[in-house]
C-alpha positions in Angstrom: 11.0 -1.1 4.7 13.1 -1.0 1.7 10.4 -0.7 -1.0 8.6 2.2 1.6 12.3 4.0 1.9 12.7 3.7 -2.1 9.5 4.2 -3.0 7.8 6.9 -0.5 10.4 8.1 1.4 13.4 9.7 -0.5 11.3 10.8 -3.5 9.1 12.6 -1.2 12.2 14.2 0.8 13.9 15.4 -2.7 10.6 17.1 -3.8 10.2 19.0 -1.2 13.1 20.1 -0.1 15.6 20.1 -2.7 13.0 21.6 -5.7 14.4 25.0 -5.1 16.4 27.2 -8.1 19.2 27.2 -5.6 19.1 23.0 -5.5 18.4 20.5 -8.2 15.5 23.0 -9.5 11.9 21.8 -10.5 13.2 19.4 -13.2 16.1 18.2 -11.6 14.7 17.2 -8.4 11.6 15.6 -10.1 14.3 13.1 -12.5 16.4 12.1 -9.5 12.9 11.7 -7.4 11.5 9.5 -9.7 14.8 7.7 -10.3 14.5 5.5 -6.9 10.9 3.8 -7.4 12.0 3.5 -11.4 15.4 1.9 -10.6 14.0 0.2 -7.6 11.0 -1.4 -9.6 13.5 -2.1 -12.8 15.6 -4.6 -10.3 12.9 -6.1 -8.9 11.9 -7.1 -12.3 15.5 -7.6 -13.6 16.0 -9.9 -10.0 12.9 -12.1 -10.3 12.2 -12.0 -13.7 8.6 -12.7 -13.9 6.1 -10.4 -15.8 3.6 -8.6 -12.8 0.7 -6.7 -14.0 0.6 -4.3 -11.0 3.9 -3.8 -10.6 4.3 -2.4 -14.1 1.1 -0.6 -14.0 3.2 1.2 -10.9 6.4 1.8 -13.2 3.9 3.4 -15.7 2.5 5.6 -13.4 5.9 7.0 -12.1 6.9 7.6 -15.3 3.3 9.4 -16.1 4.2 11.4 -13.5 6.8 12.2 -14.8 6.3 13.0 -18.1 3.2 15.2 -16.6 5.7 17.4 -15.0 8.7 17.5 -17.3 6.4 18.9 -19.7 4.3 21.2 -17.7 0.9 19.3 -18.9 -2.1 20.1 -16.8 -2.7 19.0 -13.5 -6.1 17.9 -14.0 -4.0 15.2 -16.0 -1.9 14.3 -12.9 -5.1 13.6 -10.7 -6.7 11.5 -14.2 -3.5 9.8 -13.7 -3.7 8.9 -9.6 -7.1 7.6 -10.3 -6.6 5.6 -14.0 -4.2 3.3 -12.4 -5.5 1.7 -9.4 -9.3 2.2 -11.4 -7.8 -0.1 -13.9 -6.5 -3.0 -11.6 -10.4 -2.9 -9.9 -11.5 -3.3 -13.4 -9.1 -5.9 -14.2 -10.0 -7.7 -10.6 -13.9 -7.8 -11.9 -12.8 -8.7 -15.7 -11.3 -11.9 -14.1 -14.1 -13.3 -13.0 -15.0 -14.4 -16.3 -11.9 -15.7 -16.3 -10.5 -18.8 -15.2 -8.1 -16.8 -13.2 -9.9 -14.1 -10.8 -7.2 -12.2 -9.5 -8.4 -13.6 -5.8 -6.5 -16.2 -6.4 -3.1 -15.0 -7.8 -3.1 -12.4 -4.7 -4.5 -14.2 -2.0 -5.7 -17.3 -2.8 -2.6 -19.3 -4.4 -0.3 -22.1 -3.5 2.6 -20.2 -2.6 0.3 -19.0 0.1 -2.1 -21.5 1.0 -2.0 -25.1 0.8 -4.8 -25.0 -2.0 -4.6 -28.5 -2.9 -5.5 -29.7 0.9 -8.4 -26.8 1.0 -10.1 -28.4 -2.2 -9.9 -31.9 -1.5 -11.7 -31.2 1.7 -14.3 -28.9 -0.6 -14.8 -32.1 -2.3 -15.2 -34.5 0.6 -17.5 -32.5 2.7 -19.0 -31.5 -0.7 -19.1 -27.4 -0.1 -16.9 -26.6 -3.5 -19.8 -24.9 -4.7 -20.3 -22.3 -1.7 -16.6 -22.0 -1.7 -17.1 -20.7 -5.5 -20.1 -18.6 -4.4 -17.9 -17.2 -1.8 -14.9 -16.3 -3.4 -16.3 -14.7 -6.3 -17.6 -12.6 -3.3 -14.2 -12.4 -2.2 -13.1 -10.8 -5.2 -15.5 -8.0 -5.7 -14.3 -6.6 -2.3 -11.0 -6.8 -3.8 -12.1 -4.8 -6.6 -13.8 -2.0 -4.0 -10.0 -1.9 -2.3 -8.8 -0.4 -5.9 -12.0 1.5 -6.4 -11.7 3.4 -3.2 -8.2 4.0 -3.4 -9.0 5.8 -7.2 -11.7 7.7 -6.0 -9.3 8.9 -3.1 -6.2 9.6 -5.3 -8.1 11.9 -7.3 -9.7 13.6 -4.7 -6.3 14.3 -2.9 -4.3 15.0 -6.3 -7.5 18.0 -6.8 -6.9 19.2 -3.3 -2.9 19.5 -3.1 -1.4 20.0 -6.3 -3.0 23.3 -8.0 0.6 24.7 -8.6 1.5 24.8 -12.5 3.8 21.8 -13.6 7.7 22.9 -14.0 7.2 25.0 -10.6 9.5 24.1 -7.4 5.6 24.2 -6.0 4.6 21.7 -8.1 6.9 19.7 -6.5 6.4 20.2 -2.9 3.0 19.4 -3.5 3.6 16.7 -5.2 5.9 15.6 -2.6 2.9 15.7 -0.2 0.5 14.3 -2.3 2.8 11.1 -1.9 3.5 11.4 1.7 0.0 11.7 2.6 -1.3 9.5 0.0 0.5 6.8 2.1 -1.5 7.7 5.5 -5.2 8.1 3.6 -5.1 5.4 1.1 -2.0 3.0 1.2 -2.8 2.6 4.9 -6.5 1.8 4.9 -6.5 0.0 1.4 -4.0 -2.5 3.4 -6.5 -3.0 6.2 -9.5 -3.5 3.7 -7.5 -6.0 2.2 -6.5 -7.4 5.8 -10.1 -7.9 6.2 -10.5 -9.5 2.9 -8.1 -11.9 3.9 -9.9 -12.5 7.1 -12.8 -13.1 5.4 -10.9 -15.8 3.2 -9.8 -17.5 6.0 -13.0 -17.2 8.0 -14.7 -18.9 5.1 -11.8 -21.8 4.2 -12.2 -22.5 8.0 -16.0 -22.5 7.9 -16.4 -24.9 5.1 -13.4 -27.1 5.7 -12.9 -27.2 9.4 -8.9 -26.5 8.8 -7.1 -24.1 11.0 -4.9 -20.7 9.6 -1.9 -22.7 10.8 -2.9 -25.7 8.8 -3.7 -24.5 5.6 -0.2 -21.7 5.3 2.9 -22.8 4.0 5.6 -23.6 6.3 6.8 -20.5 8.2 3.5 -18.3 7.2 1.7 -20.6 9.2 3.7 -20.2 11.9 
């Protein structure tokens, strides 16, 4: 609720209403809008201190943002922008297959989650590793499609709301509502495609291992 309230929330509040020559102005009101997800995502990182590639690809974008308005750029930029990042996490999700590290498994499928260790000895015994692999890589295409849908739907909703010039107290509002409503058509159903990704997972896991949810979560998650 914090991250929502830091992130969505305020910044979307200030643009709109507070954009005005009479208020902070255009510029003003974008600096201290952006502020909150900046700060907020600086002590997150300061806090946990660990390097996250999404995360800072979200810090880059605010401060794209930004630097789009502060300097009046075009907003065919912005809506470049709204679709470059989450575009380049589904390209990063499909480069990892190569890797030994698809991104499946930092996200979803890792020990802090699952009990990964228990899942793969059972692979083993009942000897269905290879399906498993077959499966996951499966898995992490449909991740990819999550960040692919949400691009294609950032920069459709960045054409269709913000045509005011950069600098303008419109600019803001509508970049205000870009955010707001960017939250109800994308952030929204991009969290129940991953839901069902997740249910897939687990559908799978329980399939070729026999296991339970509440046996292969950690602890309290299980619960």
């Amino acid at each position: 609720m914090l991250d929502l309230l830091l992130s969505i929330v305020i910044p979307t509040i200030v643009l709109m209403k507070f954009s005005g020559e009479e208020d902070l102005g255009p510029a003003g009101a974008l600096i201290t809008a952006l502020a909150f997800p900046i700060a907020w995502g600086l002590y997150e990182l300061v806090k946990f201190r660990k390097f996250n590639f999404i995360a800072l690809l979200g810090l880059v974008s605010v401060l794209l943002t930004g630097g789009i308005g502060l300097l009046e750029l075009d907003n065919q930029w912005l809506a470049i922008k709204e679709a470059a990042i989450p575009g380049i996490i589904g390209l990063a999700v499909i480069i990892s297959t190569i890797t030994p590290y698809p991104l499946v498994k930092t996200i979803i499928y890792n020990p802090k989650v699952m009990q990964v260790d228990k899942i793969e000895a059972r692979l083993i015994e009942l000897g269905n590793q290879a399906m498993f692999q077959t499966r996951l890589m499966r898995a992490t295409y449909m991740l990819s499609a999550t960040f692919f849908f949400s691009a294609a739907m950032n920069y459709m909703l960045a054409t269709w709301i913000v045509v005011s010039p950069a600098g303008t107290p419109e600019f803001n509002e509508e970049l205000g509502k870009m955010t707001m409503l960017g939250y109800v058509m994308i952030a929204l159903p991009s969290m129940l495609m991953m839901a069902g990704l997740f249910y897939y997972l687990w559908r799978t896991i329980n399939g070729l291992t026999g296991f339970t949810l509440e046996e292969i979560m950690h602890g309290e998650q299980g619960k």
